[in-house]
C-alpha positions in Angstrom: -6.0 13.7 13.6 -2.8 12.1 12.5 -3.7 8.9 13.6 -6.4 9.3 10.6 -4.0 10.7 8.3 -1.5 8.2 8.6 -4.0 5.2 7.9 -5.2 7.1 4.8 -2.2 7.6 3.7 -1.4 3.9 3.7 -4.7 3.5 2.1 -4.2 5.7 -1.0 -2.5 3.2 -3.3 -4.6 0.5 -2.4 -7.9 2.4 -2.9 -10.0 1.6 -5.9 -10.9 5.3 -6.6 -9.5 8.0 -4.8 -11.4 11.6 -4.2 -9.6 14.7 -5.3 -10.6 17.7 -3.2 -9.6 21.3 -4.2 -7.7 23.7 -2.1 -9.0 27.3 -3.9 -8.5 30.8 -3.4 -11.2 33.2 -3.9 -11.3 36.5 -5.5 -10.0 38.1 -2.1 -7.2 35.9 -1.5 -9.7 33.2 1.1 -8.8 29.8 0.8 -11.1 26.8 1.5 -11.9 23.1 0.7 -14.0 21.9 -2.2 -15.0 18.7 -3.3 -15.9 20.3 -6.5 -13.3 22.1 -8.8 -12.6 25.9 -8.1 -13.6 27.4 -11.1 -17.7 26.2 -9.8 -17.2 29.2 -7.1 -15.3 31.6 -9.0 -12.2 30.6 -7.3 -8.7 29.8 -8.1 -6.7 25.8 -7.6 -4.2 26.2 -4.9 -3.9 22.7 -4.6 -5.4 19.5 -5.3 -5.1 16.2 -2.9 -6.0 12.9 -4.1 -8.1 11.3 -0.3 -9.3 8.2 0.1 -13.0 7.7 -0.5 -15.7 6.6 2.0 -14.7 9.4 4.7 -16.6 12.5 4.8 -15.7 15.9 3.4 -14.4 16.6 7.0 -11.9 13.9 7.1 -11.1 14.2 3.8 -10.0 18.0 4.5 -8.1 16.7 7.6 -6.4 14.0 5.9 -5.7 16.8 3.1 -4.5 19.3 5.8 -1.8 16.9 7.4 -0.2 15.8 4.0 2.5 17.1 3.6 4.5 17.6 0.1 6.4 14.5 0.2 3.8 12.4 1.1 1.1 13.7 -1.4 4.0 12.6 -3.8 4.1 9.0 -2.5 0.4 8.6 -2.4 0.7 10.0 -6.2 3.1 7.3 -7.2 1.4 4.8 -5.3 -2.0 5.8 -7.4 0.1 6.1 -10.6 1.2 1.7 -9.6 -2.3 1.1 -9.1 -3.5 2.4 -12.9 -0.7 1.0 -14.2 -1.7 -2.3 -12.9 -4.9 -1.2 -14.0 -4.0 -0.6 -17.8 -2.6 -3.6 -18.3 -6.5 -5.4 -17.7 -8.3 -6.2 -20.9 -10.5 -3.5 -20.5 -12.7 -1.1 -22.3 -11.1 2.1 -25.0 -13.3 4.4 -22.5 -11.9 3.3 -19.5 -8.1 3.0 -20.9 -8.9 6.3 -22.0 -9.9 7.9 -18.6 -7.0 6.0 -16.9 -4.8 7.5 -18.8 -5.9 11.0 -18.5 -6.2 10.3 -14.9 -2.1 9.3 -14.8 -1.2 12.2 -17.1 -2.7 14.5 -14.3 -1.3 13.0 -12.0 2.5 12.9 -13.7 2.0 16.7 -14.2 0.8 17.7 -10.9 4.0 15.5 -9.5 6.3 17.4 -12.1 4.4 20.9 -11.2 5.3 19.8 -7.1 9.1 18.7 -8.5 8.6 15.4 -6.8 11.4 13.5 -6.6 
């Protein structure tokens, strides 16, 4: 299991798109996995975790599972390089648009962690 962690890890800022799976809480204090966002099943965001696509909801939870703060943080900066580089394309108001909303999230969510 940390042998597929580790190389998904390393894949994060390299990945074209990553997945963002949901860590929720339910109304009785359950937490579980979703690829969808909490509020869908009445639940709460514990967490969200930027995985590499192309694995299946089961690796992606383990790969979630094993990160631990500090590296959910470099996987973030290493996305947040990769829509930079991104940004700078001559590309589309749309897609500017959604990349930018994307790196906002993802700034917050590293301020809301207090990454360093």
């Amino acid at each position: 299991m940390r042998h597929i962690a580790a190389g998904a890890l390393l894949l994060l800022p390299l990945a074209g798109h990553c997945d963002a799976i949901y860590l929720c809480q339910d109304k009785d204090g359950e937490n579980f996995w979703s690829q969808a966002h909490c509020y869908r099943s009445s639940g709460f965001v514990e967490r969200v975790v930027d995985v590499p696509t192309g694995l299946s909801f089961e690796q992606q939870v383990k790969v979630a599972s094993t990160l631990s703060p500090a590296d959910e943080c470099a996987a973030m900066d290493g996305r947040i390089t990769h829509l930079d580089a991104r940004a700078r394309q001559p590309l589309s108001a749309r897609t500017q648009d959604r990349i930018r909303e994307e790196r906002k999230a993802l700034r917050d969510r590293q301020f809301a962690m207090r990454c360093q």
